[in-house]
N, C-alpha and C positions, 0 to 999 in steps of 0.2 A: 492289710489291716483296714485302709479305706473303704475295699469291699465290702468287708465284715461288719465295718460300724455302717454303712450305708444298708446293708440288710438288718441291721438288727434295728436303725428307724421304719422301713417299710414296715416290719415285720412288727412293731411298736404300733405305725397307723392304722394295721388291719386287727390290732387287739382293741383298738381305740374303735372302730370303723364295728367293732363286732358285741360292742356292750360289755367288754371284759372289765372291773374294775382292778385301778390300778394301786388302787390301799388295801392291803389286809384288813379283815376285820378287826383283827387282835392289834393288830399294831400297826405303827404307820411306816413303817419301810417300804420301799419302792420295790416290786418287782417287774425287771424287765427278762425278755423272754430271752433263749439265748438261739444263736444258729444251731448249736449241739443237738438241740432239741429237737429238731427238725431232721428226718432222713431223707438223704437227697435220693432222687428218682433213680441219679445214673448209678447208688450204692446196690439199689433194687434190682439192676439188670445185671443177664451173664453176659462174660466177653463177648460172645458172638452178638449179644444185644446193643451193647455199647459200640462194635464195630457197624452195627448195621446203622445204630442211628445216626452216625456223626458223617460215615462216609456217603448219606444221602442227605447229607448239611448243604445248604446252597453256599453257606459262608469257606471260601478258598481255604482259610488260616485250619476250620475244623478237620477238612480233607489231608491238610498235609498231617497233619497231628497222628489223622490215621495212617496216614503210612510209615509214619516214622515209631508207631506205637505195636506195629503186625510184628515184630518178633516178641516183644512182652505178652504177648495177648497168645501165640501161639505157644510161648512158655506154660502159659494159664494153662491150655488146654491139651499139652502134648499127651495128658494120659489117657486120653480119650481119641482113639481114630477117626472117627468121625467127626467130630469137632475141628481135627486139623485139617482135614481133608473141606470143610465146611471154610475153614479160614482161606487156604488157598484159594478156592474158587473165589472168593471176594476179592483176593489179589487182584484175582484174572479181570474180576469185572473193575476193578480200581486202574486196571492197565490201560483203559479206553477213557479214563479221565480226559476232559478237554481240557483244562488248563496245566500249561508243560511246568510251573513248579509241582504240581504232585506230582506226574510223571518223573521226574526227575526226582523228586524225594523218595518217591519209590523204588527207583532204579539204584541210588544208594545203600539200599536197604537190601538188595537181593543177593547180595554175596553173603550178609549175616545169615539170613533166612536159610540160605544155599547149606552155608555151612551147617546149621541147625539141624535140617533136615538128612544130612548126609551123619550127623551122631543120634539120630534117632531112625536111622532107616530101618528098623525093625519095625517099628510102627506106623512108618508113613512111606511106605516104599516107591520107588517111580516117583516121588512128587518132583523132584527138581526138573526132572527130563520133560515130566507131562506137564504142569504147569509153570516154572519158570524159566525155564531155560527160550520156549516160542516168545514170552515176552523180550526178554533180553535183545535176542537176534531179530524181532520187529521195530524195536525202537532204533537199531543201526540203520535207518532209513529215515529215520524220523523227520520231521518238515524244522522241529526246533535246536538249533546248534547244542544248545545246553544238553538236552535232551541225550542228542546222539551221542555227546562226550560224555556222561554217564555212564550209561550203555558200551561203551567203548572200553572206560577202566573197567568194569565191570564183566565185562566178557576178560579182560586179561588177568585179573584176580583169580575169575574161577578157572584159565587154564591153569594158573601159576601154583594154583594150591590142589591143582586136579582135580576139580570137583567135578568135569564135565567129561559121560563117558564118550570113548573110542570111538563107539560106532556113532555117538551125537555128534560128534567130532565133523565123521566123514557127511553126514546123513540131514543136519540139522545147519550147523555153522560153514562151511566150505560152499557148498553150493549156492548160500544167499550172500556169501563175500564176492563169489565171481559173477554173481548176478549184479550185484550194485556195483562191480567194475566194468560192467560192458560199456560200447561208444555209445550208448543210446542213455545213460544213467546222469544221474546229476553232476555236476561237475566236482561242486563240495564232499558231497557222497564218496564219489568215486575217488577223491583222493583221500580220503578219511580210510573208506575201504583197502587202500593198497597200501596206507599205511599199519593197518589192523594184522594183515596178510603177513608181512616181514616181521612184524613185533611175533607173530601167534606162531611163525615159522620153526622157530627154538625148543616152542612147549611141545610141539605136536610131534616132531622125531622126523627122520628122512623120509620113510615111507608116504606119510600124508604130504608131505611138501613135492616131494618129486609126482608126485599122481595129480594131485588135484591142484597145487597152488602156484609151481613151477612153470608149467604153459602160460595161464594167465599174466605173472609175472613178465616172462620173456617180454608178453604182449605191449605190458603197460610200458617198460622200455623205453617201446618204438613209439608210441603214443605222440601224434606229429600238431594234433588240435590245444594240447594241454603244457606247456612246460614243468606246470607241480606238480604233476603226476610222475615224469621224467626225474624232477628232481629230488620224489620222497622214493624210488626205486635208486639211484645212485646213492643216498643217504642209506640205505638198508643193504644194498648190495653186497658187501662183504659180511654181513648175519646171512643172507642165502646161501652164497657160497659155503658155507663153515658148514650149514646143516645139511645141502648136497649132497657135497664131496668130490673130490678129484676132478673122477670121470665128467659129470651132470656138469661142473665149473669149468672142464675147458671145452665141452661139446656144444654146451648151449647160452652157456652165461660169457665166456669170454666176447665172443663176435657182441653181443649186446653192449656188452663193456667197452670194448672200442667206440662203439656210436658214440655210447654218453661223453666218454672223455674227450669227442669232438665234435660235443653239441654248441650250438651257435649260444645259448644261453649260460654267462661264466658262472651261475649257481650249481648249476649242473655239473661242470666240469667242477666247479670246487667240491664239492660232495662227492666225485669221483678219487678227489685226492686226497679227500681225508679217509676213506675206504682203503686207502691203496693195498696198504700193510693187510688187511684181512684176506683183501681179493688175492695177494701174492700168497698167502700161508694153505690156499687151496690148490695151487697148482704144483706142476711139476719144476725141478730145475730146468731144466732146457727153456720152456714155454715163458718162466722167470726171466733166464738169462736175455732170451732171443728176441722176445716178443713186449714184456711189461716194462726191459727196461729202457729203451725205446719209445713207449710211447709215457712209462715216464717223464724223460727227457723233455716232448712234448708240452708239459703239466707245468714243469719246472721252466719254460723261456714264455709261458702263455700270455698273451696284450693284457689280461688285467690282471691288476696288482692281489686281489685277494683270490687267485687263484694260483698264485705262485706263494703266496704267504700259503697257504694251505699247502701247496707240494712239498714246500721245504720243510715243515713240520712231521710229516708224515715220511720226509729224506731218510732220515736216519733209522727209524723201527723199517723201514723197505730194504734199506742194506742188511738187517739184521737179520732177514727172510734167506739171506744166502748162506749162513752160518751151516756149516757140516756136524751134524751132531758126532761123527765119530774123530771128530779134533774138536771142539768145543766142549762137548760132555752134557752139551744140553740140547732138546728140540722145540721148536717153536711150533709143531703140531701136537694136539694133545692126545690122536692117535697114535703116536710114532714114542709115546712115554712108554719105558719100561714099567715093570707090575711096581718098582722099588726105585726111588729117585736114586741118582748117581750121588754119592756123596761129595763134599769138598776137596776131597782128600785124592778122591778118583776122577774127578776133573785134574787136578792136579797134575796126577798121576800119566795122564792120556796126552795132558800138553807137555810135561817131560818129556815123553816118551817120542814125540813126534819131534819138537825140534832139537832132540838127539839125533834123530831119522834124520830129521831135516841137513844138519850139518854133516853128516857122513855120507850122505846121497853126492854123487856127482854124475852130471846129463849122460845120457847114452848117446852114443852115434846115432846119425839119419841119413839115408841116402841125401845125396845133395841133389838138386833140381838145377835149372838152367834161369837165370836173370834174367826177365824183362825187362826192355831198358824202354822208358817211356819218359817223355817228355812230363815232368811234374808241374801242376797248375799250384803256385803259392795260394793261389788265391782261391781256396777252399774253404767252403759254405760250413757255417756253425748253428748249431741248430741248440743254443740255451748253453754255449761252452762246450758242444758233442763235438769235438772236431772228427776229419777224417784218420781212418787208420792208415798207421806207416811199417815197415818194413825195415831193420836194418839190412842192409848187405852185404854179403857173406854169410848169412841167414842160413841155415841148413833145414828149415823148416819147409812147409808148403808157402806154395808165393801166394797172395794174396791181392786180390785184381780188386782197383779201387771202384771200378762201374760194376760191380758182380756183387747180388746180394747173399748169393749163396756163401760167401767165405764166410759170413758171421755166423751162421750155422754150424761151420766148420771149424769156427776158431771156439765159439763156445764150449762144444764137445771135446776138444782140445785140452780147454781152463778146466771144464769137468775132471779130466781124468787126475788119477793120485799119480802121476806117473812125472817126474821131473822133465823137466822143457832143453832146450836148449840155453846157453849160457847167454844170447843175445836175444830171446825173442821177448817181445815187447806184447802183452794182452790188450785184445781187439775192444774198443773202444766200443758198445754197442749202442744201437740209435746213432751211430753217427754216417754220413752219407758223403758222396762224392758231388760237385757243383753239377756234374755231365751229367747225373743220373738221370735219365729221363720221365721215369716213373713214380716222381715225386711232387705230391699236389703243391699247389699254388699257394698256397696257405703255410707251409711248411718250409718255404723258399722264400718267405716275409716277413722282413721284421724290420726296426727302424734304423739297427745300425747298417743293413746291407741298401736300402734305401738311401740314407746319404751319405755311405764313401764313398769316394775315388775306385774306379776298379783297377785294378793290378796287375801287374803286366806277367805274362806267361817267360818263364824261363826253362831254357833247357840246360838240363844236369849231366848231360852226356860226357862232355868234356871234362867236367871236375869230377867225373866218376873215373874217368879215366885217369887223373891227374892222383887218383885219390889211391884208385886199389894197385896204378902200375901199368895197365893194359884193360883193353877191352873186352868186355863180359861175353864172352860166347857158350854153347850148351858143352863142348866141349873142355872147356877152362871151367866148369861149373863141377865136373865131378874129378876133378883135383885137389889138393888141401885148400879150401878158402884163404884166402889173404886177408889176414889182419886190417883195418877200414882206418883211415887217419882220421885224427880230428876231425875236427869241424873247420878251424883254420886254417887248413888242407886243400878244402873241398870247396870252400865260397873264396869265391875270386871279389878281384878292387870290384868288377862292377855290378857284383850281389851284393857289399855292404854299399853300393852307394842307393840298389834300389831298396834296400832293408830302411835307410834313411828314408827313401823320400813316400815310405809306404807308410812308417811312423812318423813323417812331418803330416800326410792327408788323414790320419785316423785320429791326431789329437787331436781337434777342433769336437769330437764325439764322445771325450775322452769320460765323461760324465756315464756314459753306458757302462755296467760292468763287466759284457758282453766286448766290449772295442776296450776298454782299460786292459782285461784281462791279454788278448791277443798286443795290445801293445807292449804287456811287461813282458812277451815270449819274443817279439821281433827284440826286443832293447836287449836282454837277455843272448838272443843270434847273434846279434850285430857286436855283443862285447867278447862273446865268447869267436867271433873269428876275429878280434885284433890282437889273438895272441904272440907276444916275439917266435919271431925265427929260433930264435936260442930252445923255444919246447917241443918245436917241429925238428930240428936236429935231433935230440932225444927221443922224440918220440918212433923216427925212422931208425936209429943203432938199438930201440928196443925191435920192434916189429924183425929186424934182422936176426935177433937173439931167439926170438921165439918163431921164429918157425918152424921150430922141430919141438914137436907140445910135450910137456912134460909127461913123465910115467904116469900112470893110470889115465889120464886127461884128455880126452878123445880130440879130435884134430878140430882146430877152429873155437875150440870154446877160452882159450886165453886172450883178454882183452889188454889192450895197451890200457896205461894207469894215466895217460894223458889225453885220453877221451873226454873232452871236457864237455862235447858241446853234444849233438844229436849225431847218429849214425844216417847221412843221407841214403834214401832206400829208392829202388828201381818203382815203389809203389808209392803212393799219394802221401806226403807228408804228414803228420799229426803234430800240430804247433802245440798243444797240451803235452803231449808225452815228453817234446822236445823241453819242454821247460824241467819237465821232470828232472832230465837226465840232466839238465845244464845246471838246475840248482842241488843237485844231489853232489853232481862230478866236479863242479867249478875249486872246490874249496882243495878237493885232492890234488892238485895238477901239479903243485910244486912237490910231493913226496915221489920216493923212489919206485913205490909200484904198490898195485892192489893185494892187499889182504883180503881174505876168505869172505871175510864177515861184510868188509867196506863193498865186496864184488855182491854180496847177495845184497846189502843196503839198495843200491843204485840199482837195481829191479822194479820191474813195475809192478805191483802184485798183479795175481791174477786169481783172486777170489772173489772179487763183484766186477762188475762192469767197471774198467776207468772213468768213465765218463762221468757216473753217478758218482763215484768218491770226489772225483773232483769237483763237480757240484757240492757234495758235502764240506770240502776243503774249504772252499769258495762263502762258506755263513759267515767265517769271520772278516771279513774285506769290510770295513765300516759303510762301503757304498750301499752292501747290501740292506743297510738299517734305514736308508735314506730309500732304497727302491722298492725293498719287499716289508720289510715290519721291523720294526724297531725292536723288538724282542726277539729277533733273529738269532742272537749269539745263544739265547737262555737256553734256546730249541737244539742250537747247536751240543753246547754241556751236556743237556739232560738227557741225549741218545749218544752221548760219545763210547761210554761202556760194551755199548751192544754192539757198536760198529768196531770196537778195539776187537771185542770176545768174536766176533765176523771175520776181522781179516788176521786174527789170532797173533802172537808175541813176533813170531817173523817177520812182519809187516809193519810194527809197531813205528817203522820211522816215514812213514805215510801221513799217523798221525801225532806224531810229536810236536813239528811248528804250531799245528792247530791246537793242540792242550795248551801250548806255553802262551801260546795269545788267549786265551779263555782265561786262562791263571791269574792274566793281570789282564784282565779287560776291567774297563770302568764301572761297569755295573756291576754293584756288590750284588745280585740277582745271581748273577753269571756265576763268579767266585762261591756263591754258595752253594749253587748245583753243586756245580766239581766237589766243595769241601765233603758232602753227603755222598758223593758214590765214588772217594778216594780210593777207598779200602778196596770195593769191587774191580777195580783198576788193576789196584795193587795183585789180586788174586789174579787176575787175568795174566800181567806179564812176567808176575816170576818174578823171584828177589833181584836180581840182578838189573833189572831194567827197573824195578822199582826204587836200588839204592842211586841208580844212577840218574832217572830220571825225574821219580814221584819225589823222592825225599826234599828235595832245593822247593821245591812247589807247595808240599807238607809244613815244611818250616814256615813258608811266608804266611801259610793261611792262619797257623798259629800265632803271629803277629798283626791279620784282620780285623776288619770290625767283630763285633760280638755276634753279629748274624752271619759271620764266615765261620766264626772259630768254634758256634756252636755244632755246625756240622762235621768237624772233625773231634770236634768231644764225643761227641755220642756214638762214634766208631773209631774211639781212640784205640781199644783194645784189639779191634779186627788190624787196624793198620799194624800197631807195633808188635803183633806176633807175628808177621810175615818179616820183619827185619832180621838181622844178624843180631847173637847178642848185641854183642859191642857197640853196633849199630843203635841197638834198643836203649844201653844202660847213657846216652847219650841225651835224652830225652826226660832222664830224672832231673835234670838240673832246672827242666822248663816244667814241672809237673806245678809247679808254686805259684807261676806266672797265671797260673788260673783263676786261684784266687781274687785275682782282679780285673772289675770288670766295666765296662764304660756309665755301665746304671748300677750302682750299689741296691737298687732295688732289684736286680734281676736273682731271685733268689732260686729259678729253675737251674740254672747254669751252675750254683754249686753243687746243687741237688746230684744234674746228671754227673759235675766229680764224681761227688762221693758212690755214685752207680760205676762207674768206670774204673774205680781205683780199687773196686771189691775185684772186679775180674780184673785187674793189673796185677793180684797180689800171687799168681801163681806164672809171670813172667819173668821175674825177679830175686834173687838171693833173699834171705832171710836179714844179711847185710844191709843190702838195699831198700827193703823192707823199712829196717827200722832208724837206718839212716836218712830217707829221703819221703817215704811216704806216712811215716810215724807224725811226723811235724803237722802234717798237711792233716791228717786226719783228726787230732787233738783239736784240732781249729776247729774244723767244722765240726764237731760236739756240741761248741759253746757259741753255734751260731743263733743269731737273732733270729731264726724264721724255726719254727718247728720241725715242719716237714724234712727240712735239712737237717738239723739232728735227727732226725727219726733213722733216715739213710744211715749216718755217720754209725750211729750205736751197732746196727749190722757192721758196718766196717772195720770199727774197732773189733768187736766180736771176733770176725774174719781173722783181723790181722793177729788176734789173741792165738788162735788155733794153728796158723803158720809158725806162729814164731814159736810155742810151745811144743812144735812138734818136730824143728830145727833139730838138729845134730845135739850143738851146744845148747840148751835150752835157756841162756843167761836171757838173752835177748826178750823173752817171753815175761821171764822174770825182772826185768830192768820195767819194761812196758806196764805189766800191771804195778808195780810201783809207782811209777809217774803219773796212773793212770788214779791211785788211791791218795797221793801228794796233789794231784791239779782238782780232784774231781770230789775222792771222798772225804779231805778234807777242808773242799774250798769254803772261803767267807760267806760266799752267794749262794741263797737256798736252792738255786738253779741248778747252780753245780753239783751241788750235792743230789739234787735229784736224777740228775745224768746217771750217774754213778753207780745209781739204783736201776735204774735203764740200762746200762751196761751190764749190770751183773745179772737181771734179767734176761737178756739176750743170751750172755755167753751159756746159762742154765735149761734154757727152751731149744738151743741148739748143740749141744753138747759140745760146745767150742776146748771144752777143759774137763778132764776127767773129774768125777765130783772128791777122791780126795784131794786132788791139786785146788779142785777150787774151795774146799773147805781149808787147806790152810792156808792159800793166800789172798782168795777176797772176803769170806764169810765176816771173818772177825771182826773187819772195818764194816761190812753191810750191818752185822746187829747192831752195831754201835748207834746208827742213825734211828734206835728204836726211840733214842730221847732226845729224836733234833728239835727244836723249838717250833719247825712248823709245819703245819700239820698236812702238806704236800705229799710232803715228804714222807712220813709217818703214812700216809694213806699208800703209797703205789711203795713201802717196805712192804704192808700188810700184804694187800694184790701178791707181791711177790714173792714173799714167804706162802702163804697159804694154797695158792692157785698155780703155783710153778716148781717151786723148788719139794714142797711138801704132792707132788701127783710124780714125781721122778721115783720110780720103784729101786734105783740102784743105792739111792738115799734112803730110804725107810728102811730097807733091808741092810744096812751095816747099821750095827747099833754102836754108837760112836759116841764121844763128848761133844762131839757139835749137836750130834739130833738133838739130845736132850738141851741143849743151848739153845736151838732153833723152837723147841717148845715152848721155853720157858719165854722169849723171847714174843713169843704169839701169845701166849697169856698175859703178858705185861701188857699187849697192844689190844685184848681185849677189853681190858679195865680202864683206856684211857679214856681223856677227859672229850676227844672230841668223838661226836656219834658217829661219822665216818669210818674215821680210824675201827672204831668197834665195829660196827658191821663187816667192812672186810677183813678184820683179822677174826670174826665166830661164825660165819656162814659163808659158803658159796655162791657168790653171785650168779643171777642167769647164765652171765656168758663167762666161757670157761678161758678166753683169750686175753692172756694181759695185755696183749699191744691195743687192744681196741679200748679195752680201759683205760691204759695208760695214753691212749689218746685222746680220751675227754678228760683226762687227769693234768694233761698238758697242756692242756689249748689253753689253758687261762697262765699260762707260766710266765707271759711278758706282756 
């Protein structure tokens, strides 16, 4: 408006300037001239004239104006071909603008345009290809950053929305990508470039990736001048692999992959770890087992701290990659999905079925082999917690040589197969290596705990091997019935627990390492489990006597003494890991009389991922690890436990047990909330039995949590307690109240999700139960202070109307809407009373109640409310007589003393006194939905 008064004085001094007089003759009124009056030049011009004159404006502001104005302007003129084909070409000359804000406002503008021209390609055909598309892909070089990021969404819009064809694809974009990633290109460019490459990898399908983007790729890798180059290919690395595939991922991208994960630079290698899980979901098992998890391990003991926070993150979805879809029921490839997802039911169904299998399977025979007896080095190299693999003896399996890399090949394929194991064998620990190996870099052999211990003195095991099985192992004694193996107590003589002492007096001083703690709690562990009395070693030799002649069906060697407490010492390299296993699994049995089925397959090692990596996994809750890796270690822990449970499936389940009950009550309510949100999926994993046994005590607590715990078991209240036993379930009514209350009376979400949870409650429960324990609960929340929470609640009554009505005995139904016409339709509070009309609403929009049941037991109380005093009320009766109950064809068509009740009743509410009320009791409003009305009807209620 100061424009406009400042033109209309100019405009005033040139009437003055030109002899205009400014009195009428007739009269003395003033006339001043107006701008209206005046046609501006740029009204006079066509689009193409207005774009020519502005975009050869010297002023910067008129230039961008034009470019942010070329899709209106080519609106103007799309009915004309030439015109648009005229506009384009200005594009073109507007793409050579020197100042990079038009450039860049222009480059904005070319995905609309794009799209434009691609819903008029009849009339403007080729335009994108011939003239925007060379712009696009020339400003990816651009000299101005802005510029090129532009340019850069801009080219991923139009793959994302396919505007750009196939052969542009090969012919226009690909070829100026691997150009501006060559060594001779800009440095920015070029990693801009290879970042363009892996985002565009997705859109473009395997064929264009493996041909043209693939090689380059490899190239930038290796890229020895650049580390961000290095480190935007390890951040995209696993999007390569996924659109590869298999083959392409372990021929050409793995060997790359190595490099990066042992690049001198920890960014690199952290971007290698947060990929892991994608780069694992391309390959095969074996390659999985043998090769990534290994150098895993790697990742996980790496010198800097946020590349080990990064592996342990990425820990859990990597073990998930082992998961066997045909025990699982799911794949974590999304070519390996069937045409029809497996249902719940059939998951279910598939893990029945298998640890049925499981329990009736007992090991086949193996030829037996001949013991090598070798001097065992305690003091074996740990490479992040990978210790070396051990052997028991009397093992009927293949021996396993601790300097020999081929046995992890061997044993992998082994763990591969579905085929039961022997009853002692223990799964090869993968990535873990022997001290002697010679073939092991320098880098691999260092780290700070092996640096300042004490080194440890070599012992030979011969003589307590002997002392242990009876006699000396020869090839001959080897294909005889194996000998039962004694304890641990047996086998470590006075002067192995004194050097177990003094190997745990030199490593506490490091004890701060999780690495030297963790090897300490396995010697303390050794050293207590050989000070067991004489009195278990008597028992343990009058058992080993009894069983030498193996039970029926039970092939020879696989019956273990029940007073194996400690580790099975083996002719091969010890595993101080596995050892603990066995000590804190067996320790607790020693006093009972002998191993049960279930107790013998507990004390197992699984063999569905690598040991090594579980126990890494194990290892997130140790509080050190909060202090050495991240402090939100445990969360990372929770919130992949699911995947790793559904991994090493319900037989395995006491692997992860310790770990869930420390997450359960860890300190961070973070932590407790994970868990409370993915209970239920837990629950489905292991099967009621292990869920009443284990989940439930856990369940219970978190329903006694703060409110940010107990929200996550509300809102999968319904998934958990239909996996219970009745009995089990109806257990859990007595806590359905306790909801109600909550640490913030203001949190009015939390009754909301009740009342969503106790609609689907209502078909887990008696009609008794029903109305005994959820009846109470639900009345409540009707007459709660927050709307939205009655809104829920009027469905749940509804619901609970249609249950109980539809009960054997139907009292129930009729007791409910009684109490429901006593509390509601004839309460004091207009509030109430308007529920009530909500309610009967509800039960009539969902056929909760047949309509003569509900003509004679709610109608008569609803017309009543025709002359409540206020006029709410009176409004959403009308709504609901007129727009619900009167469009129900099973009510118009009985002709009946209510219809004509319910008429007479809408004409009374035609004539009343307020205009509301008459409007919707004579016409139908726009919207045919009473809840939407009755929600602006509501909103003013408190």
């Amino acid at each position: 408006m100061a424009d406009l008064s400042l033109l209309q004085e100019d405009l005033q001094e040139d009437a003055d300037g030109s002899g205009v007089d400014d009195y009428s003759s007739e009269s003395d009124v003033i006339i001043v001239p107006s701008a209206l009056d005046f046609v501006s030049q740029d009204e006079m011009l066509t689009p193409l004239g207005r774009l020519d004159k502005y975009a050869a404006s010297e002023n910067v502001f008129n230039r961008q104006m034009v470019a942010r104005s070329l899709l209106d302007t080519l609106r103007e003129v799309c009915d004309d071909e030439r015109d648009c084909v005229a506009v384009l070409e200005r594009i073109s000359r507007l793409a050579d603008d020197s100042e990079p804000t038009v450039r860049a406002e222009l480059m904005e503008q070319v995905p609309h345009i794009a799209l434009f021209c691609q819903e008029n390609r009849p009339a403007i055909p080729y335009a994108f290809s011939k003239y925007l598309l060379p712009i696009v892909v020339r400003y990816l070089a651009d000299q101005n950053n802005q510029v090129r990021k532009t340019s850069q969404a801009a080219l991923l819009a139009l793959l994302e929305q396919e505007l750009i064809e196939r052969f542009d694809v090969e012919t226009k974009v690909c070829p100026v990508l691997v150009e501006l990633t060559a060594p001779d290109s800009n440095d920015d460019v070029k990693t801009e470039a290879v970042a363009i490459m892996c985002k565009m990898a997705p859109m473009v399908g395997k064929d264009i990736t493996e041909r043209l983007i693939l090689p380059r790729f490899c190239e930038m890798c290796c890229d020895c001048r650049m580390f961000h180059v290095r480190k935007v290919c390890a951040a995209n690395f696993g999007d390569i692999c996924s659109v590869v595939g298999q083959q392409a991922t372990e021929e050409m991208l793995l060997p790359r992959f190595f490099q990066l994960c042992s690049d001198n630079v920890w960014g690199v290698r952290k971007a290698c770890a947060e990929c892991f899980m994608a780069v694992s979901c391309a390959t095969c098992q074996e390659i999985r087992r043998t090769k990534l998890s290994a150098l895993f391990i790697n990742l996980i003991s790496d010198p800097s701290r946020w590349v080990r926070q990064a592996a342990f993150q990425s820990l859990g979805p990597f073990i998930s990659t082992f998961a066997n879809p045909s025990s699982s029921g799911q794949y974590f490839k999304e070519e390996n999905k069937s045409s029809e997802d497996t249902s719940v039911e059939d998951k279910n169904r598939i893990r029945d079925h298998e640890a049925l299998e499981d329990a009736e399977l007992r090991p086949e025979e193996a030829p037996a082999v001949p013991a090598v007896s070798a001097s065992v080095e305690l003091e074996g190299t740990m490479t992040g917690g990978a210790e070396s693999p051990r052997q028991p003896p009397g093992e009927t399996g293949a021996p396993l040589s601790a300097s020999s890399s081929e046995a992890q090949p061997e044993a992998a394929s082994n763990e591969g197969d579905g085929k039961p194991g022997n009853c002692g064998s223990v799964s090869l620990s993968e990535g873990s290596f022997s001290a002697q190996d010679p073939a092991l870099p320098d880098q691999d052999l260092f780290n700070s705990f092996h640096f300042w211990r004490t080194p440890l003195p070599n012992i030979d095991l011969d003589m307590e091997l002997e002392q242990g099985t009876g006699g000396t192992p020869s090839p001959e004694g080897a294909e005889e019935t194996p000998e039962v193996p004694g304890p641990i107590s047996a086998n470590i003589t006075m002067a192995t627990r004194k050097e177990l002492e003094e190997m745990i007096e030199n490593l506490e001083p490091h004890i701060d390492d999780p690495d030297v703690k963790a090897q300490v709690d396995v010697l303390a562990a050794a050293l207590r489990a050989s000070s067991l009395d004489a009195r278990d070693e008597a028992s343990e030799a009058t058992r080993r006597a009894t069983q030498d002649e193996p039970a029926t069906g039970e092939p020879p060697g696989c019956g273990l003494g029940h007073d194996a407490t400690g580790p099975l010492i083996s002719d091969a390299v010890e595993t101080l890991d596995s050892a603990l296993c066995y000590i804190r699994d067996d320790s607790d049995l020693s006093s009972n009389s002998g191993f049960s089925p279930d107790e013998e397959r507990r004390s197992k090692v699984q063999d569905v991922v690598p040991q090594a990596l579980l126990d890494q996994y194990l290892s997130m809750t140790d509080p050190s690890r909060a202090q050495t890796v991240d402090t939100e270690i445990a969360k990372h822990c929770a919130y992949s436990l699911p995947g790793v449970a559904l991994t090493l499936g319900r037989q395995n389940w006491h692997c992860l047990r310790e770990t869930y009950e420390a997450l359960a009550s860890d300190m961070q309510w973070k932590v407790r909330r994970t868990l409370a949100f993915s209970i239920h999926e837990l629950a489905v994993i292991l099967g009621d039995q292990l869920t009443a046994a284990d989940l439930v005590p856990i369940f219970n607590g978190f329903l006694k949590d703060l409110d940010e715990v107990r929200i996550g078991v509300l809102k999968h209240l319904h998934d958990f307690l239909k996996l219970l036993h009745i009995d089990k379930r109806r257990e859990y009514l007595y806590q359905l109240q306790e909801f109600l209350v909550t640490d913030n009376s203001r949190n009015w979400r939390f009754r909301a999700e009740l009342a969503e949870q106790l609609i689907l409650l209502l078909e887990l429960y008696s009609p008794r139960d029903v109305y005994d324990y959820l009846r109470p609960i639900a009345l409540n929340l009707c007459a709660d202070k927050v709307s939205s929470v009655r809104w829920i609640s009027y469905k749940l009554v509804s619901e609970m109307v249609r249950k109980l009505h539809q009960a054997a005995p139907p009292s129930f139904g009729v007791d409910l809407i009684r109490e429901l016409v006593e509390s509601f339709g004839r309460c004091p509070r207009w509030s109430g009373r308007q529920a009530f009309v909500f309610v009967c609403q509800t039960v009539i929009e969902d056929d909760c109640l047949p309509m003569d049941q509900f003509a004679l037991h709610l109608m008569p109380h609803l017309l009543t409310l025709a002359n409540d005093r206020v006029p709410n009320v009176r409004v959403l009766l009308a709504k609901t007589l007129r727009q619900t109950l009167l469009e129900k064809e099973c009510f118009l068509t009985s002709a009946s003393c209510h219809q004509e009740a319910v008429e007479q009743t809408i004409m009374a509410l035609q004539m009343d006194r307020d205009s509301d009320v008459k409007y919707f009791a004579s016409i139908h409003p726009a919207s045919t939905k009473v809840s939407e009305d009755a929600l602006s009807t509501a909103s003013s209620t408190y």
